[in-house]
C-alpha positions, 0 to 999 in steps of 0.5 A: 500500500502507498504511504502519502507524503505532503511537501509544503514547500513544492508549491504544488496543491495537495490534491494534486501531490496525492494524485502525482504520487498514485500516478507515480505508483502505478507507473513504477509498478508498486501500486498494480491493478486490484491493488487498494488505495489507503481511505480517505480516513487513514491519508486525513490521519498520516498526512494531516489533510482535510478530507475534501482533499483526498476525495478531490484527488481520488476523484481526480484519478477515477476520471483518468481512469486509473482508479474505481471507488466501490462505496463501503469497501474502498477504492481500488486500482483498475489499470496501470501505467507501467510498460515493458521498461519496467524490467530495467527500473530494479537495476536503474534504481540501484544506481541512482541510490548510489549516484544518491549516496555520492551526493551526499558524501559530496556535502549535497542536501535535499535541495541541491540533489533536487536542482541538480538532478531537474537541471541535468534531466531538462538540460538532458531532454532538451539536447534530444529534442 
């Protein structure tokens, strides 16, 4: 099961970090088809959110089509997001912990490990454009 995090410093909206994270799931394969989303109760008890926010951002996902709410049970996820380069994910995640762990010992902080990685991928994307 997925466990929510908030960052109030992103400057993006709650709804859509909780949206952004089942997206992210689905797509890495830890959250798969059948798999069910933490209720609304337990994500306003972890996170310290208000209710309406969740339901907003699941039903976000439900009209994308990634999700389904069975009223009494929970909601549920229908689809997935993740394809055949799923298989390299296991040994890519490898190496980017230790590219993490370098950074680190670098004297690098959460900031500048975030800017440096968001630089070099735009950067990156836009030489193969």
């Amino acid at each position: 099961m997925i466990e929510f995090h908030l960052d109030a410093r992103s400057g993006v909206s709650p709804y859509l970090q909780l949206v952004q994270q089942v997206r992210q799931a689905i797509r890495l394969g830890l959250l798969v088809e059948g798999d069910q989303l933490p209720t609304v109760k337990d994500v306003v008890a972890k996170v310290a959110i208000n209710p309406n926010t969740v339901l907003k951002a699941y039903r976000e996902l439900e009209h994308a089509g990634l999700v389904s709410p069975r009223p009494g049970v929970g909601t549920f996820v229908t689809r997935t997001l993740a394809d055949a380069s799923i298989n390299a994910h296991g040994p890519l995640r490898t190496e980017l912990r230790s590219w993490l762990e370098k950074a680190r010992a670098a004297g690098l902080d959460d900031e500048s490990i975030e800017a440096l990685f968001a630089t070099t991928f735009r950067a990156l994307t836009e030489e193969n454009r």
